[in-house]
Z-matrix of the N, CA and C atoms (Angstrom, degrees):
N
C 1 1.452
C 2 1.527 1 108.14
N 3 1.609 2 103.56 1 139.54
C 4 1.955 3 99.13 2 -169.87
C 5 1.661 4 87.83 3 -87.48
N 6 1.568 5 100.43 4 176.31
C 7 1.354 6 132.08 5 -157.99
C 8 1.522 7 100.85 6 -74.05
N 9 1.710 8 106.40 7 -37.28
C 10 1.206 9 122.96 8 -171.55
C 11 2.196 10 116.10 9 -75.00
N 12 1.439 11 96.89 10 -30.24
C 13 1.376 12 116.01 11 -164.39
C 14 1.759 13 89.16 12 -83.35
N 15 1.194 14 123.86 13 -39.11
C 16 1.799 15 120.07 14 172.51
C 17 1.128 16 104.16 15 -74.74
N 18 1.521 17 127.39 16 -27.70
C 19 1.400 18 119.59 17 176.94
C 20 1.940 19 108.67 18 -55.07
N 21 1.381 20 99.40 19 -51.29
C 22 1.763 21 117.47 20 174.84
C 23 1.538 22 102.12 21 -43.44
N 24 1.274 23 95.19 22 -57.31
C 25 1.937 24 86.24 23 -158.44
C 26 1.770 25 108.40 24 -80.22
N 27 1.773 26 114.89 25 5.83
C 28 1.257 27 97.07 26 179.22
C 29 1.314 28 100.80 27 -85.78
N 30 1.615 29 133.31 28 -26.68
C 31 1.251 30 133.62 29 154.83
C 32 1.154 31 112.30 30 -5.32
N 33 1.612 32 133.39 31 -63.24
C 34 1.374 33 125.07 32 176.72
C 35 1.202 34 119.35 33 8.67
N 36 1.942 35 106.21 34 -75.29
C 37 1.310 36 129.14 35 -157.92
C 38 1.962 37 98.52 36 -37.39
N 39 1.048 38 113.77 37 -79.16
C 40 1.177 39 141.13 38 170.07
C 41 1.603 40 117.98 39 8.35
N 42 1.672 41 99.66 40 -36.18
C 43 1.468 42 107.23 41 -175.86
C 44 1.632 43 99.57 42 -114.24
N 45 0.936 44 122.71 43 -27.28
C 46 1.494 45 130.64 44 179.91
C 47 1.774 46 114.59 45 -55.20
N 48 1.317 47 112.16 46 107.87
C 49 1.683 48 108.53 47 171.62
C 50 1.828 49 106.31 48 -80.78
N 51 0.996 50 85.35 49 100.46
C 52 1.821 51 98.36 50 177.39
C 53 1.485 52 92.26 51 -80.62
N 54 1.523 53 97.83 52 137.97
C 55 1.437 54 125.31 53 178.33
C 56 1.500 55 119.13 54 -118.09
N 57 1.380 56 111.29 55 -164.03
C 58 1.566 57 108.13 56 155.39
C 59 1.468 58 127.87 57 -51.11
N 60 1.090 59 126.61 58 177.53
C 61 1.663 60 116.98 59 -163.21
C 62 1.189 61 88.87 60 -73.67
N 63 1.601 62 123.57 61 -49.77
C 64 1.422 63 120.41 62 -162.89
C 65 1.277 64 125.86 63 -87.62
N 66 0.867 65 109.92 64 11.67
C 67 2.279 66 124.46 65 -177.03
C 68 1.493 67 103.97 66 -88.31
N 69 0.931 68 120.46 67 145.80
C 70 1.309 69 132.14 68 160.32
C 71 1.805 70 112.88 69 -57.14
N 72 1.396 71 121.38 70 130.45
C 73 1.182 72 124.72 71 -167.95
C 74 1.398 73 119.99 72 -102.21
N 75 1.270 74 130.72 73 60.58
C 76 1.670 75 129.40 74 -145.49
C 77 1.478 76 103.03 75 -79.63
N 78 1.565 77 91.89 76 153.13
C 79 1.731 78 107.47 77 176.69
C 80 0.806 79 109.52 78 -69.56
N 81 1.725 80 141.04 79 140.84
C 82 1.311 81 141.72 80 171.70
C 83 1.716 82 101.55 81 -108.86
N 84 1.255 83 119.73 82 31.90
C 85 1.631 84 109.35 83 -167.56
C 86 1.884 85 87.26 84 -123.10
N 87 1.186 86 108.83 85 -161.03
C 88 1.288 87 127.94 86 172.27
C 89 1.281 88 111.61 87 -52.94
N 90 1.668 89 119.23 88 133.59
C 91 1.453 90 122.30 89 173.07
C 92 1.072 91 107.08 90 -142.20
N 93 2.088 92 113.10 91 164.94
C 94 1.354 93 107.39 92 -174.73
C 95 1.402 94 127.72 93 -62.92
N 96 1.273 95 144.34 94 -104.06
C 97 1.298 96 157.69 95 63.51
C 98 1.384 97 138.31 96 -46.98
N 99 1.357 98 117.94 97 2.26
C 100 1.574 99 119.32 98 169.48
C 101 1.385 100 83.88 99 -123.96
N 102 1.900 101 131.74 100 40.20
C 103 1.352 102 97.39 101 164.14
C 104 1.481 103 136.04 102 95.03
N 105 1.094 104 126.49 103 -11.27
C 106 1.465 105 138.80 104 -174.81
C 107 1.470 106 102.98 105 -109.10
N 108 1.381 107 94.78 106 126.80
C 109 1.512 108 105.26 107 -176.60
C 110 1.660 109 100.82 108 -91.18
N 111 1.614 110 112.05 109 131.63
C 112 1.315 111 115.90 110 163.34
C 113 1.460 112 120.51 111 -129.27
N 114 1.403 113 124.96 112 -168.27
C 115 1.228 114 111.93 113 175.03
C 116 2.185 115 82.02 114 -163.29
N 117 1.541 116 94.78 115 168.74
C 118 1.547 117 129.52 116 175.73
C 119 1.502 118 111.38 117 -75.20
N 120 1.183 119 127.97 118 85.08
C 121 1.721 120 132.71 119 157.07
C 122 1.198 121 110.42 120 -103.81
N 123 1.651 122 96.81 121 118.67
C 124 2.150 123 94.19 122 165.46
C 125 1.554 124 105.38 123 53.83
N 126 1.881 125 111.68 124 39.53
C 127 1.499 126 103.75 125 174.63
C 128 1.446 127 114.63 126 38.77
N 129 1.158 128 115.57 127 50.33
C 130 1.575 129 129.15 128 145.89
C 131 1.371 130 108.29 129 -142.34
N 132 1.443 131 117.01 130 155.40
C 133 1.441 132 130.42 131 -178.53
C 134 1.387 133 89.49 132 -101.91
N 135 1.323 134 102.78 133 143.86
C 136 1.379 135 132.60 134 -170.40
C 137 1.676 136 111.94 135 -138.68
N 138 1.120 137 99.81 136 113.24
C 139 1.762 138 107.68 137 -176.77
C 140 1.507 139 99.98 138 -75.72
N 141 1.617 140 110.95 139 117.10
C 142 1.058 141 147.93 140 149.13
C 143 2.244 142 111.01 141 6.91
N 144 1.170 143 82.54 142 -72.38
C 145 1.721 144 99.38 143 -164.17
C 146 1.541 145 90.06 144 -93.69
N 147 1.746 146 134.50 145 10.16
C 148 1.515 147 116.14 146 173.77
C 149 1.956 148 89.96 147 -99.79
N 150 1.293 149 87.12 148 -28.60
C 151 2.009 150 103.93 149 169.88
C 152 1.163 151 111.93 150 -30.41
N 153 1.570 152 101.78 151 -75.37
C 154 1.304 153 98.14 152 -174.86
C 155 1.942 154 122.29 153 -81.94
N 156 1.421 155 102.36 154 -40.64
C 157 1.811 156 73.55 155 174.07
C 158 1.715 157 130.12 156 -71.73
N 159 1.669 158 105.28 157 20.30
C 160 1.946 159 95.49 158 174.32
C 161 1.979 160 89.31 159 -91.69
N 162 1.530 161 95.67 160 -31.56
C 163 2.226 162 101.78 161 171.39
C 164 1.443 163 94.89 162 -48.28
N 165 1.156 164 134.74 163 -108.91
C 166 1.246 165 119.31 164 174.58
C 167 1.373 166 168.69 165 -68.71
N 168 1.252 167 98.68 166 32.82
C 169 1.619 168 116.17 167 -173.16
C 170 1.832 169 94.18 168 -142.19
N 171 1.145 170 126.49 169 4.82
C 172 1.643 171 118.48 170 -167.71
C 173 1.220 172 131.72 171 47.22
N 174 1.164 173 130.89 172 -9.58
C 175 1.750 174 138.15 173 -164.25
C 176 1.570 175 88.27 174 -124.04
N 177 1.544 176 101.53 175 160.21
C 178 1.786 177 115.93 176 166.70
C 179 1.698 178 85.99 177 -124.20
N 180 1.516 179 97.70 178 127.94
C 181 1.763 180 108.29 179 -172.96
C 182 1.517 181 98.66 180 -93.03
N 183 1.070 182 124.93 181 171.23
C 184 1.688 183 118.80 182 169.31
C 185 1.935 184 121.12 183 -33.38
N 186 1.690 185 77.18 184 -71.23
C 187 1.694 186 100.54 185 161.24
C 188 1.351 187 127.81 186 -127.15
N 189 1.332 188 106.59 187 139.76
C 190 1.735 189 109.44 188 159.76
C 191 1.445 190 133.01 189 -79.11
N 192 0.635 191 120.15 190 121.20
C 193 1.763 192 140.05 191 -172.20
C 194 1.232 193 130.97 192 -82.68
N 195 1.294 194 148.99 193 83.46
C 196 1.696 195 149.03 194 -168.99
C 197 1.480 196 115.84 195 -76.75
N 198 1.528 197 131.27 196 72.15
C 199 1.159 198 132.25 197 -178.95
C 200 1.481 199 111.87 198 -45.50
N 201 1.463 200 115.36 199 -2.22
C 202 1.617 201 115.11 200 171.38
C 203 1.499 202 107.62 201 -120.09
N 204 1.187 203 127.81 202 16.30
C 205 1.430 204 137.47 203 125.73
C 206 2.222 205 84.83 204 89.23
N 207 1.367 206 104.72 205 14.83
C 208 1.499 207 92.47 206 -174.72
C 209 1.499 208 86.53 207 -102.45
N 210 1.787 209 125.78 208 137.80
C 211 1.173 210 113.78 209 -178.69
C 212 1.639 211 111.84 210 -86.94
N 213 1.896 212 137.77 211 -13.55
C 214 0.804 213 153.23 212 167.48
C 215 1.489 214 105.04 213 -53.44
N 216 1.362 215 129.09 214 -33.11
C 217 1.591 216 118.90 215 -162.24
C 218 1.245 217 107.47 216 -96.58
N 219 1.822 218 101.06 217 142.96
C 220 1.361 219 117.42 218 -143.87
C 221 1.835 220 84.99 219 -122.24
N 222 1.195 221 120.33 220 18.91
C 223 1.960 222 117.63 221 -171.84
C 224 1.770 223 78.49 222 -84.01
N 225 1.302 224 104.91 223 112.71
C 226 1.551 225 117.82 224 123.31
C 227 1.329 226 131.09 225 -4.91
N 228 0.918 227 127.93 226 -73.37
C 229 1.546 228 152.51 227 177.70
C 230 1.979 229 104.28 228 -61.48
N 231 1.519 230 106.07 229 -29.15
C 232 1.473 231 104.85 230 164.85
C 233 1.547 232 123.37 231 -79.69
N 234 1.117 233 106.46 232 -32.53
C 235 1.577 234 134.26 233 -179.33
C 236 1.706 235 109.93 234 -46.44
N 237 1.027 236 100.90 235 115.80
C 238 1.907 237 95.30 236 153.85
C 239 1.260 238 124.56 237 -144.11
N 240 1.246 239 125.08 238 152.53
C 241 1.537 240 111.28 239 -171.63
C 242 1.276 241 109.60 240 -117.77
N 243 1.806 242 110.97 241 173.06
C 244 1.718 243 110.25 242 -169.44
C 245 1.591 244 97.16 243 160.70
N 246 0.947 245 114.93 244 -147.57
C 247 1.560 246 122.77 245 -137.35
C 248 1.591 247 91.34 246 -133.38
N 249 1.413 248 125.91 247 145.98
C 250 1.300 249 138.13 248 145.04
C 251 1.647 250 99.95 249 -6.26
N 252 1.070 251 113.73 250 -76.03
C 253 1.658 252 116.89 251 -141.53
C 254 1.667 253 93.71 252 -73.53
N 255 1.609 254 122.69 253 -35.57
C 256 1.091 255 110.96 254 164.74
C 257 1.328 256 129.38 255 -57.85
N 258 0.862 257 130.37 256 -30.37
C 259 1.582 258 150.48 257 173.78
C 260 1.922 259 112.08 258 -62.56
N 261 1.376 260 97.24 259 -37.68
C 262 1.751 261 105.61 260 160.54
C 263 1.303 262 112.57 261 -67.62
N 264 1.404 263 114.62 262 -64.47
C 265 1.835 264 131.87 263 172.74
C 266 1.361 265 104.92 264 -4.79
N 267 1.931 266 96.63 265 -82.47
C 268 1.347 267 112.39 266 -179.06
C 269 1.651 268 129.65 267 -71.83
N 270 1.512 269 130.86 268 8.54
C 271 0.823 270 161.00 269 160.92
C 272 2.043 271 102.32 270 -70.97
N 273 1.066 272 96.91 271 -82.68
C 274 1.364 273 94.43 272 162.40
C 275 1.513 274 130.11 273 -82.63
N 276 1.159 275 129.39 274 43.43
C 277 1.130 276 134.83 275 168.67
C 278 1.624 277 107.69 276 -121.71
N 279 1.489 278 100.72 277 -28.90
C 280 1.181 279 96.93 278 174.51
C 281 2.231 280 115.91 279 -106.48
N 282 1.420 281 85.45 280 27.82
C 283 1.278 282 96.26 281 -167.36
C 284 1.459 283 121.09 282 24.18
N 285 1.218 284 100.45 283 72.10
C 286 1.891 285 126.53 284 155.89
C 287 1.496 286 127.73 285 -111.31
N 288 1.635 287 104.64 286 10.79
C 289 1.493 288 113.99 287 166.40
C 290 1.053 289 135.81 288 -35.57
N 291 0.968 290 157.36 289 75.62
C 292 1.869 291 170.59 290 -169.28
C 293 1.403 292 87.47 291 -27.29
N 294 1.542 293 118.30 292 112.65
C 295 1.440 294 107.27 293 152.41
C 296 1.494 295 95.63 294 -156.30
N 297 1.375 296 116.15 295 177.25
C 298 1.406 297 129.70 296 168.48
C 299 2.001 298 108.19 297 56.08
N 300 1.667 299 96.99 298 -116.26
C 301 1.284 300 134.16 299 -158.58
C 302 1.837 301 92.39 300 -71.45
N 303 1.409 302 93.19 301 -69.49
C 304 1.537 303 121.02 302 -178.17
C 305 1.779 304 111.62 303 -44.27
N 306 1.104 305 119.93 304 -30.51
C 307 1.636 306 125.11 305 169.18
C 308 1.623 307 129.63 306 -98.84
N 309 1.411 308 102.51 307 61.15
C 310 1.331 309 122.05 308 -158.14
C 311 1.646 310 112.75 309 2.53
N 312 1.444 311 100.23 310 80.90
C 313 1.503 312 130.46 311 -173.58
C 314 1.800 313 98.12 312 -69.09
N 315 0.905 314 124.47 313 142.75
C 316 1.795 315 134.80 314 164.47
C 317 1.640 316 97.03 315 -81.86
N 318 1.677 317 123.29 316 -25.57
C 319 1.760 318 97.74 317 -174.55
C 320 1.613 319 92.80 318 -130.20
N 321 1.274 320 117.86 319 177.62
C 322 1.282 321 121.22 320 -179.02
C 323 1.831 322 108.38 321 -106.72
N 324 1.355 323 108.46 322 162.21
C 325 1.488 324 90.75 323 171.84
C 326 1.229 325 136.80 324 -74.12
N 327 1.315 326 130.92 325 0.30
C 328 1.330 327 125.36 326 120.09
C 329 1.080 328 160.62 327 -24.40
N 330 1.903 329 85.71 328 -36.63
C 331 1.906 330 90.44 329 175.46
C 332 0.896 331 96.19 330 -83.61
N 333 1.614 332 132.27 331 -8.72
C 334 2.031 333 110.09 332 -145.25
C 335 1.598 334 84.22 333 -115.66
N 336 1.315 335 131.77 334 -17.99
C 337 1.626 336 130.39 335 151.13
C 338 1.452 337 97.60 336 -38.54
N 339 1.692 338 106.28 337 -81.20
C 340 1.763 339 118.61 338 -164.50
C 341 2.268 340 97.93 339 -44.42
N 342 0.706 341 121.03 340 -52.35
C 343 1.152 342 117.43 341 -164.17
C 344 1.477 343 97.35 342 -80.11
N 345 1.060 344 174.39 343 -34.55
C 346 1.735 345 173.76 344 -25.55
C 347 2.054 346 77.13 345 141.41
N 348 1.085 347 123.66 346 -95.49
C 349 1.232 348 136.98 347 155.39
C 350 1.593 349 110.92 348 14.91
N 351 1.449 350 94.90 349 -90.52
C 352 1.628 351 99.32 350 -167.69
C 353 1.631 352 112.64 351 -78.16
N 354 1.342 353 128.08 352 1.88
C 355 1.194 354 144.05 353 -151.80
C 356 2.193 355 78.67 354 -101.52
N 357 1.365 356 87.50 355 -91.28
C 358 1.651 357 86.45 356 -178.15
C 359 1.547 358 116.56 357 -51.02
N 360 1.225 359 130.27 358 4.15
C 361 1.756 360 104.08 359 175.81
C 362 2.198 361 82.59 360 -105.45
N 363 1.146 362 103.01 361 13.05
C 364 1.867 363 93.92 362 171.08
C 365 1.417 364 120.75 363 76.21
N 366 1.366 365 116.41 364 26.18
C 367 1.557 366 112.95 365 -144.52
C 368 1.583 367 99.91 366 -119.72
N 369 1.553 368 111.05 367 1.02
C 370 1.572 369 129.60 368 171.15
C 371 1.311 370 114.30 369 -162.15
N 372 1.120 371 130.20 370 166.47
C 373 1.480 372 145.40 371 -148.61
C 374 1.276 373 94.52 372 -135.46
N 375 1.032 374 121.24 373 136.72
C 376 1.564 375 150.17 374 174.74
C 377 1.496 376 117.03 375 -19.60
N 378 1.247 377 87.52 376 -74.59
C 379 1.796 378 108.54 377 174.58
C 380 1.681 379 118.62 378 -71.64
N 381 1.253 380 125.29 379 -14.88
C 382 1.237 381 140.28 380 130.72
C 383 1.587 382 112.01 381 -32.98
N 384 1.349 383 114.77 382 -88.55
C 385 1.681 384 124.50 383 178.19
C 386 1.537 385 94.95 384 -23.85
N 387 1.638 386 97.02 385 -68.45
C 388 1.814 387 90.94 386 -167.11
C 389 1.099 388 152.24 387 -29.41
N 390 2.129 389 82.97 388 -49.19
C 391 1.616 390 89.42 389 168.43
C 392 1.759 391 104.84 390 -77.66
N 393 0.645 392 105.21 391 -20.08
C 394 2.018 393 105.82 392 -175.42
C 395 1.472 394 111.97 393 -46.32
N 396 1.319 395 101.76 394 -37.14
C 397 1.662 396 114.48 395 -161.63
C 398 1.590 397 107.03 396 -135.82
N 399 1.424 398 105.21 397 30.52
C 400 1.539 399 103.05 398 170.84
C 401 1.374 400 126.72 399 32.35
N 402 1.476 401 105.49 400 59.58
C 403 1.715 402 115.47 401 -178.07
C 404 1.685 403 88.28 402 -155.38
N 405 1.259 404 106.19 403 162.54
C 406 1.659 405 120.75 404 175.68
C 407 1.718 406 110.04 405 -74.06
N 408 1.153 407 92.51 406 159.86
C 409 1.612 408 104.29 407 170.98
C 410 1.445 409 107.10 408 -60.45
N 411 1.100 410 130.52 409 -47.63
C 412 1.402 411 137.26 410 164.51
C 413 1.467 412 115.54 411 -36.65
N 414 1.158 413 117.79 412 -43.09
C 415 1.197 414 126.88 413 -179.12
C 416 1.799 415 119.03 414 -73.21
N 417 1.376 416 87.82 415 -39.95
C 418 2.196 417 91.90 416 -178.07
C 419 1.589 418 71.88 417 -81.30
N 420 1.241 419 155.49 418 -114.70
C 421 1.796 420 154.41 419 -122.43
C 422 1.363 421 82.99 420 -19.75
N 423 1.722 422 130.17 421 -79.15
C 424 1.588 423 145.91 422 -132.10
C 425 1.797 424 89.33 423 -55.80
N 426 1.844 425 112.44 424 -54.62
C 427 1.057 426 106.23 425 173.82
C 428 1.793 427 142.91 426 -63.08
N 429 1.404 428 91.04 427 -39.91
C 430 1.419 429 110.93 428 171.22
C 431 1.596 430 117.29 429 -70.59
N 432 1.277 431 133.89 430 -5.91
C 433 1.523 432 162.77 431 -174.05
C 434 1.780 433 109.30 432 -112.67
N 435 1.284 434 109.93 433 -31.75
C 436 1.384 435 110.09 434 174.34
C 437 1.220 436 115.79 435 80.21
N 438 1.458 437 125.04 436 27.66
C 439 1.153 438 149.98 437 151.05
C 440 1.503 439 131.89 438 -63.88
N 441 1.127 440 100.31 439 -37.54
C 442 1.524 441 113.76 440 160.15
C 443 1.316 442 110.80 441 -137.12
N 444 1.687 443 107.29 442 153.40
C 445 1.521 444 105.24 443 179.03
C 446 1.802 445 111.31 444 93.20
N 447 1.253 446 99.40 445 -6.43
C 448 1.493 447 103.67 446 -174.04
C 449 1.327 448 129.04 447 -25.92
N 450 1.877 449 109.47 448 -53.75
C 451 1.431 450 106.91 449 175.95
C 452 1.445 451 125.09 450 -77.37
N 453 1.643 452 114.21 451 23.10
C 454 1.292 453 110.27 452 158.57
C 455 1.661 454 114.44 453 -89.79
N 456 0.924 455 98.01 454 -26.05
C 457 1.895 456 115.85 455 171.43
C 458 1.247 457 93.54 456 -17.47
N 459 1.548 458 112.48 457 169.19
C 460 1.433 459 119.00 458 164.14
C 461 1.264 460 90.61 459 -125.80
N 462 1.935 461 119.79 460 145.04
C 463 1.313 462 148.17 461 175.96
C 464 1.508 463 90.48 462 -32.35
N 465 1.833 464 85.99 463 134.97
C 466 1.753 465 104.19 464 178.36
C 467 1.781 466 96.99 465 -73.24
């Protein structure tokens, strides 16, 4: 890495509202839509909070990790690094698993009850549902198949 390209990423600081040691430190610069503050080095976007823990930790780990689950905060001390699969671990450890309602779902679990429902007593056709509930035929099978939606299932 040139002298000039660490010069870029100490910039960080710059957008970061540093707080108490223990507060969450949020980006005040550009962020995605889920929240992650980044910025432009050497015409690459560079996520914000991976910025700062290679600043203080020297290494870039697979992934960076927010033990305070805010993806904007840039505290060090929130930061941990590791691998994809760790990043699932703690995902489900802290039960923040993307499923259903919670993973900006198109139906609620209601509909996918109502459709699971009227699907098995035979009383509509697939591509029917679809258009019913503004999702593809692909989409009622995945549900009606138990492919998606799983933990509405009832115990095998």
């Amino acid at each position: 890495m040139t002298e000039q390209t660490l010069s870029k990423l100490k910039r960080v600081w710059e957008r970061v509202d540093t707080r108490e040691w223990w507060a969450c430190w949020p980006w005040i610069g550009a962020k995605t839509t889920a929240g992650y503050g980044h910025m432009m080095v050497d015409a690459k976007r560079r996520y914000s909070h991976r910025i700062v823990f290679f600043l203080t930790n020297g290494y870039w780990p697979e992934v960076v990790c927010h033990r305070c689950d805010v993806p904007s905060c840039c505290n060090p001390s929130h930061l941990f690094g590791g691998t994809q699969r760790d990043n699932m671990a703690d995902m489900i450890r802290k039960r923040r698993n993307s499923c259903g309602e919670r993973h900006n779902a198109k139906l609620t679990a209601d509909q996918v009850m109502d459709i699971r429902r009227r699907y098995v007593a035979g009383s509509i056709p697939q591509h029917a549902l679809g258009r019913e509930f503004g999702v593809t035929r692909r989409a009622i099978g995945n549900i009606t198949e138990g492919r998606t939606w799983r933990h509405l299932l009832p115990p095998a």
